[in-house]
C-alpha positions as CSV (number, residue, x, y, z in Angstrom):
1,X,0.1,-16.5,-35.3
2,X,-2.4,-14.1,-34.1
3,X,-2.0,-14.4,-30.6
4,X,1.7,-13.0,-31.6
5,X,0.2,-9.8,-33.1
6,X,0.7,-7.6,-29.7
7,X,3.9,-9.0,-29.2
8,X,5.6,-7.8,-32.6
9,X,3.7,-4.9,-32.4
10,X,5.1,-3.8,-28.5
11,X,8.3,-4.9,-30.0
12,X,7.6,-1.8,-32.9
13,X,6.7,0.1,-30.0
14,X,10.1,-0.1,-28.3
15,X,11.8,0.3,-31.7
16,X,10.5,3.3,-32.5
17,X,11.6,4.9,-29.5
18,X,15.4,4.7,-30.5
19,X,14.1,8.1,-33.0
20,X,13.0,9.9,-30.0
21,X,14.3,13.5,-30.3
22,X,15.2,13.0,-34.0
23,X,12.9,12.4,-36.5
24,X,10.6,15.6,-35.8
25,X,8.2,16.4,-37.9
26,X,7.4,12.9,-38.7
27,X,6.3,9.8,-36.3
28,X,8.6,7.4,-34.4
29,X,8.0,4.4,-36.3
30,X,9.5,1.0,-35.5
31,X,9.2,-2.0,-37.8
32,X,9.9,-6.2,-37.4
33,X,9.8,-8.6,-40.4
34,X,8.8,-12.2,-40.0
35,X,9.6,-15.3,-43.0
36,X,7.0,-17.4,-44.5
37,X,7.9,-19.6,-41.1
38,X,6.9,-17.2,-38.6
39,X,10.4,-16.5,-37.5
40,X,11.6,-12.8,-37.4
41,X,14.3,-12.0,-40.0
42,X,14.7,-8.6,-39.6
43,X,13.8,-5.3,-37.9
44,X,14.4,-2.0,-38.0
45,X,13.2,2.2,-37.1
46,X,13.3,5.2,-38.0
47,X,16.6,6.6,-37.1
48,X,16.4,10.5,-38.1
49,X,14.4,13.2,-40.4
50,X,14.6,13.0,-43.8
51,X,16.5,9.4,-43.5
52,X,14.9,6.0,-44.6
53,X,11.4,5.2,-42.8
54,X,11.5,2.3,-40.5
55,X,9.6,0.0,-43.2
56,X,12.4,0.3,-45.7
57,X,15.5,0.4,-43.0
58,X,14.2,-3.4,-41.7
59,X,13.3,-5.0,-45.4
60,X,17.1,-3.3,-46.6
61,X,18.7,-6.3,-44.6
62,X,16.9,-9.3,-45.8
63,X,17.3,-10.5,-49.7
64,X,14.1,-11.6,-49.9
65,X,10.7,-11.9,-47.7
66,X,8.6,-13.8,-49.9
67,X,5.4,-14.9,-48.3
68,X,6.3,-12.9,-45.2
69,X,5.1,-10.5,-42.5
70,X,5.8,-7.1,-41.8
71,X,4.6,-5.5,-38.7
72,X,4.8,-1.9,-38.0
73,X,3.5,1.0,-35.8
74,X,2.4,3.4,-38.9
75,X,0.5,2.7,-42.2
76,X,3.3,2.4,-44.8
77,X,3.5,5.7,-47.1
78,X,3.0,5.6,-50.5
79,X,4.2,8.8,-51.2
80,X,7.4,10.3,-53.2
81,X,9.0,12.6,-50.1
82,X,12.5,12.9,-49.0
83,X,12.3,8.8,-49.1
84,X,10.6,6.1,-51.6
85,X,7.4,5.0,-50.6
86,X,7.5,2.1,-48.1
87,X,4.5,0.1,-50.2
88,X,7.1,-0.1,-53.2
89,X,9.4,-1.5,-51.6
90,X,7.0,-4.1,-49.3
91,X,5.9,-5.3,-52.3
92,X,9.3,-5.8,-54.2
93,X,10.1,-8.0,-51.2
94,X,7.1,-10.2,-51.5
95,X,5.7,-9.5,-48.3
96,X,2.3,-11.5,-48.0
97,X,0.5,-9.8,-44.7
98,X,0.8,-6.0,-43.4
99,X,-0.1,-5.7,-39.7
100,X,-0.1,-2.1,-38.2
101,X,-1.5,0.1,-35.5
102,X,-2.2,3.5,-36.8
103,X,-3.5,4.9,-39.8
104,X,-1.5,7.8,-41.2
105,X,-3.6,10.7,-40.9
106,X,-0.9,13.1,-43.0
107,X,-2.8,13.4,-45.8
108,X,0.0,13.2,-48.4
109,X,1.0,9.5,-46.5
110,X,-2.3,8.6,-46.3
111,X,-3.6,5.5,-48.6
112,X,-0.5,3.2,-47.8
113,X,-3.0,0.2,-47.2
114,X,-5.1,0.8,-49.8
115,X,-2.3,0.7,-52.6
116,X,-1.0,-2.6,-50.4
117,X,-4.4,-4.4,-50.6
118,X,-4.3,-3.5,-54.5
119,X,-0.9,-5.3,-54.6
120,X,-2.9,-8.4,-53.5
121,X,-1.4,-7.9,-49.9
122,X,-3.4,-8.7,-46.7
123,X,-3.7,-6.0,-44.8
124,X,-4.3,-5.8,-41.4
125,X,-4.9,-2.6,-38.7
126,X,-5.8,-1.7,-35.3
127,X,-3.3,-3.6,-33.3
128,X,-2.8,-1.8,-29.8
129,X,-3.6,1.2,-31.7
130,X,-4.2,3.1,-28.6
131,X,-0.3,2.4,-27.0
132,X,0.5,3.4,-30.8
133,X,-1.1,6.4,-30.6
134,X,0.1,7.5,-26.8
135,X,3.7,7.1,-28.6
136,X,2.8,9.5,-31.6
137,X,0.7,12.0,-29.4
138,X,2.8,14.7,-30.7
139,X,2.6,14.0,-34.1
140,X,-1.4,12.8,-34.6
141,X,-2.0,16.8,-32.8
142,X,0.3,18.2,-35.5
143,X,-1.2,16.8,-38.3
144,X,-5.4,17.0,-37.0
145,X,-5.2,19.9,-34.9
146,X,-2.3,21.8,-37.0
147,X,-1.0,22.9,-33.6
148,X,2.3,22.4,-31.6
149,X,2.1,20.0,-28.5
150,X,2.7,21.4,-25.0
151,X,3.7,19.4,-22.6
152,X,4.6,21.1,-18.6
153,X,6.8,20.5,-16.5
154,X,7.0,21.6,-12.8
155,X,8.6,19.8,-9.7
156,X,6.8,20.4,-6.0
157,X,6.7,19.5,-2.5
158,X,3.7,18.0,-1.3
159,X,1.9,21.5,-0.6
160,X,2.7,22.5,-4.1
161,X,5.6,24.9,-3.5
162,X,8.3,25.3,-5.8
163,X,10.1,27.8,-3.7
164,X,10.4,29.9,-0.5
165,X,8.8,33.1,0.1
166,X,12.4,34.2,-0.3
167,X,12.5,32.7,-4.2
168,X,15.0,29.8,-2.6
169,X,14.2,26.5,-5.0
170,X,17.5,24.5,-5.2
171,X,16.9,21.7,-4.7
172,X,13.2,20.3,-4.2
173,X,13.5,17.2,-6.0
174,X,16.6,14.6,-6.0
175,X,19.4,14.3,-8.3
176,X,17.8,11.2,-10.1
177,X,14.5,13.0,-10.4
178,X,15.7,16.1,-12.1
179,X,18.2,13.8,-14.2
180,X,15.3,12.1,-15.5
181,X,13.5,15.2,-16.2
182,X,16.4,16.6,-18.3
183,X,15.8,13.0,-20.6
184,X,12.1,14.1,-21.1
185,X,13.7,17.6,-22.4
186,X,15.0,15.2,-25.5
187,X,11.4,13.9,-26.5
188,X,10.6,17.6,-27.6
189,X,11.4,19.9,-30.0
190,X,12.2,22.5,-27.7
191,X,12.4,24.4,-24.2
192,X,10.4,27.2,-23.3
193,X,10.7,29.3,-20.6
194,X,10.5,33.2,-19.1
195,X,12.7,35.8,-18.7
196,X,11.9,35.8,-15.1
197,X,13.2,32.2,-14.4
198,X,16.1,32.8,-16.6
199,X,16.7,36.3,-14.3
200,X,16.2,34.4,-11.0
201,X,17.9,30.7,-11.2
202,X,20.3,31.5,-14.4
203,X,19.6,27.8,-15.9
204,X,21.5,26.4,-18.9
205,X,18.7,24.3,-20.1
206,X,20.7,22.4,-22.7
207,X,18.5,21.6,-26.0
208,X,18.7,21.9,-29.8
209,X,16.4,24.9,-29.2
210,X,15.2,27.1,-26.9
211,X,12.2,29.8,-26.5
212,X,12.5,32.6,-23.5
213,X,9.6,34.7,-23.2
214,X,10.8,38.4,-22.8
215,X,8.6,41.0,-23.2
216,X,10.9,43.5,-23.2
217,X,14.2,42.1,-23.8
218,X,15.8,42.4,-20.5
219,X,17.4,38.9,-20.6
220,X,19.7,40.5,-23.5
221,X,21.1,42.8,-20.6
222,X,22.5,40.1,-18.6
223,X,25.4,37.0,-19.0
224,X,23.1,34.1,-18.6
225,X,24.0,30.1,-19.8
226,X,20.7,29.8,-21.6
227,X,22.5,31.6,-24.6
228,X,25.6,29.7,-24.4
229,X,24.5,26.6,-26.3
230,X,21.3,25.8,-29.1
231,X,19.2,27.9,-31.1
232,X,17.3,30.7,-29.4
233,X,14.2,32.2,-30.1
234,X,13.4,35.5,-28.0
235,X,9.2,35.7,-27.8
236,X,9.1,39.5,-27.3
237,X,6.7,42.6,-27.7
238,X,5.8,43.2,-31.4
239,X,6.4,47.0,-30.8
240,X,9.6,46.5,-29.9
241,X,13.1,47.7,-32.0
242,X,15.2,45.0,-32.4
243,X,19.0,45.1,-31.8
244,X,21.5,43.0,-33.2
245,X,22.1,40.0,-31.7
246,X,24.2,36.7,-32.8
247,X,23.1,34.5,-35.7
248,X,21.8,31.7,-33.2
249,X,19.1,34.1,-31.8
250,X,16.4,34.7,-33.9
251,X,13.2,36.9,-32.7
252,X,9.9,36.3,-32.7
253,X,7.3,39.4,-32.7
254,X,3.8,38.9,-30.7
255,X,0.9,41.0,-29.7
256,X,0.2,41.5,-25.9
257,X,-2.6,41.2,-24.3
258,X,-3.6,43.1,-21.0
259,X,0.3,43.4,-20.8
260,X,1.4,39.5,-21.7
261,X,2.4,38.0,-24.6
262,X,-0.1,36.1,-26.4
263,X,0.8,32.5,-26.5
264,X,-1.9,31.6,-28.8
265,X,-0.2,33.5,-31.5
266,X,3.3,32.6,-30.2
267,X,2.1,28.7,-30.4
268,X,1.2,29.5,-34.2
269,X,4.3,30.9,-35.8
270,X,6.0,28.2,-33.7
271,X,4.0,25.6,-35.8
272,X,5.0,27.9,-39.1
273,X,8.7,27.4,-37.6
274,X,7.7,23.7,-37.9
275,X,8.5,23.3,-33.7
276,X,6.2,20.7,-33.7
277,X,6.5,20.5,-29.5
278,X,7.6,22.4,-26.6
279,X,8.5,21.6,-23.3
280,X,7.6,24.3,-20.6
281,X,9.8,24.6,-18.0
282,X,9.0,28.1,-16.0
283,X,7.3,29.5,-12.6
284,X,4.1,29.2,-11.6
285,X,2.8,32.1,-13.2
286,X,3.5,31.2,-16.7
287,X,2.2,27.3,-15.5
288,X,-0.8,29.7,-14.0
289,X,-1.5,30.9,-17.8
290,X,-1.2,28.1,-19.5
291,X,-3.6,26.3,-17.6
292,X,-6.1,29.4,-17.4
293,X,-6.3,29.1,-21.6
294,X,-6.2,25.8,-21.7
295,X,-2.9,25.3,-23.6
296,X,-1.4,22.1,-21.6
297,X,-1.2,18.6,-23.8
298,X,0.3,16.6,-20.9
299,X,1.2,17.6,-17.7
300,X,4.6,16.4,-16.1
301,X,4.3,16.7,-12.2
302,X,7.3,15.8,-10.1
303,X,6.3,15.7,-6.1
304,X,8.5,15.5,-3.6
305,X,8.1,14.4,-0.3
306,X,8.7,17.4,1.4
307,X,6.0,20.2,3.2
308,X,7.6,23.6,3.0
309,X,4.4,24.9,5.3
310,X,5.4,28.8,4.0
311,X,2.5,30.2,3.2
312,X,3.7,33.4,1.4
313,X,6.3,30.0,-0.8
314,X,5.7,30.2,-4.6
315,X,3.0,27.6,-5.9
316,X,3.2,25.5,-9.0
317,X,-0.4,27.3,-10.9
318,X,-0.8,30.5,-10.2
319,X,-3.8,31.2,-11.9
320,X,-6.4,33.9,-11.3
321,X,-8.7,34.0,-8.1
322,X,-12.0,31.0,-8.1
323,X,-14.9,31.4,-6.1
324,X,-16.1,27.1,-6.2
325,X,-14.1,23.7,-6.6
326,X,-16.2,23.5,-9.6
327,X,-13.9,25.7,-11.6
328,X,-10.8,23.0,-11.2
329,X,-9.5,22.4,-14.4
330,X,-9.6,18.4,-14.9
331,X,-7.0,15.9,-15.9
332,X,-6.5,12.2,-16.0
333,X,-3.7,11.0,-14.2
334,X,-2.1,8.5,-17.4
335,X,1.7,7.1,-15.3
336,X,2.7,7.6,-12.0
337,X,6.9,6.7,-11.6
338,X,8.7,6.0,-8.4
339,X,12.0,7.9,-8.6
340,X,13.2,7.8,-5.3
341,X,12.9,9.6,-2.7
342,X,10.5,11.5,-5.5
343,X,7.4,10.4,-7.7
344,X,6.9,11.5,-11.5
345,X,2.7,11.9,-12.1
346,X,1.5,12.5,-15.7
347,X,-1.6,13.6,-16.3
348,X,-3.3,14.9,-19.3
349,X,-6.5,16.8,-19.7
350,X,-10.3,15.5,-19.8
């Protein structure tokens, strides 16, 4: 049986996934049930917010699973929320063994294995609990950092360009690249972006939400398709007067600093808003500032294989000048993905 441990659990894994983009602020958790025989019975995830945890949604088809074994991604809760706790009904079902990857660090989850063990249930942990915890990156910062995860995106050719000299960008990457690249969008809680790229390329940028970083409102002056679809939050100057806008654009005041918004503040009433992610989509002197302070979680980098040799083009990070290579930020390349003609590197920091 053991050897079969990282085989139900991959299988949790891939179950979970099906939640991606809809069970924000909590994990993607998948779940798989086995019989006293070994055999699986039953399996099941969590589907959206505020709907059955993945636990409960597997063990709802079977009768009975007396003697059996439940694998899952996430210590069971055993905790009264918008659900019944998963231990309550893991124990009506007779389940005999508890295999999972990750403990719960939410604090009002938290305990799930003790209260299991107390039940006279075996509990096991620790099964690829570090592909468990790649898939709830997002959630394990929320809940030990108490701050949103950024993730980047930015597609270049080879010499780092995103566009000409002239501001000319369409296309760098292929069809199938940027297609793919609209499917991460879905894995986050929202888009942000500036005023400037909303001003120069006039993007739609569907999502459930969207953040534009305008200073002083001068995207409000224009027709642009960012405002045509999804909620939208306008990051502007605290000092600003407010005009009246309609009831899916909501604003949110922050300080400047040496004439920029201050996205350490921004990235905290975001967290307040309970946007638990972003996905940054912008120029290279936004990607400049968030790499300058340090903000970047993971780091989408799509290349293609193209040298624009301009050397007045737009780069990717446009940071402030370094004197040494010793002042290179450093991050650890964790996928690279062939998307033909184009290549997809993620990287994450040191």
């Amino acid at each position: 049986m053991e050897k079969n441990y990282e085989y139900y659990m991959k299988k949790c894994l891939k179950l979970a996934l099906k939640g991606e983009g809809n069970v924000s602020p909590n994990p993607l958790v998948g779940c798989v049930v086995l019989d006293k025989n070994g055999n699986e019975i039953a399996n099941g995830y969590h589907k959206k917010y505020g709907e059955n945890h993945a636990e409960r949604n597997a063990l709802l088809k079977v009768k009975d699973a007396k003697g059996g074994t439940l694998f899952v991604n996430l210590e069971p809760c055993s905790h009264h929320g918008k659900t019944p706790p998963c231990t309550n009904i893991i124990i009506e079902k007779g389940i005999k063994t508890v295999i999972y990857a990750n403990d719960d660090l939410n604090p009002v989850a938290s305990k799930g294995s003790e209260f299991l063990k107390k039940a006279g249930i075996k509990v096991i942990k620790g099964v690829l609990e570090d592909n468990a915890k790649e898939l709830n990156e997002v959630f394990f910062k929320n809940i030990s950092e108490k701050k949103v995860f950024v993730a980047l995106k930015t597609a270049t050719t080879l010499d780092g360009k995103i566009a000409t000299h002239t501001g000319d960008s369409k296309w760098i990457t292929s069809d199938k690249a940027r297609t793919f690249a609209k499917k991460l969008r879905k894995k986050y809680d929202a888009i942000l972006t500036t005023s400037s790229t909303v001003i120069a390329d006039n993007p739609e940028m569907k999502a459930k939400k969207k953040i534009i970083l305008d200073r002083t409102l001068k995207t409000l002056k224009g027709d642009y398709q960012i405002y045509k679809q999804g909620e939208i939050f306008i990051a502007t100057d605290e000092k600003n007067d407010l005009p009246k806008v309609s009831d899916n654009i909501k604003f949110i005041k922050v300080p400047t600093v040496r004439g920029k918004l201050d996205l350490n503040v921004l990235l905290k009433k975001l967290f307040d808003l309970k946007i638990m992610s972003v996905f940054i989509e912008a120029g290279g002197e936004l990607n400049g500032y968030i790499i300058e302070n340090d903000l970047a979680d993971k780091i989408y980098h799509f290349v293609a294989p193209k040298i624009l040799n301009d050397n007045k083009g737009m780069s990717a990070f446009n940071g402030g000048n370094k004197d040494k290579i010793s002042m290179c930020r450093n991050y650890k390349i964790t996928e690279t993905k062939v998307l033909k003609p184009d290549i997809l590197i993620t990287y994450k920091r040191v």
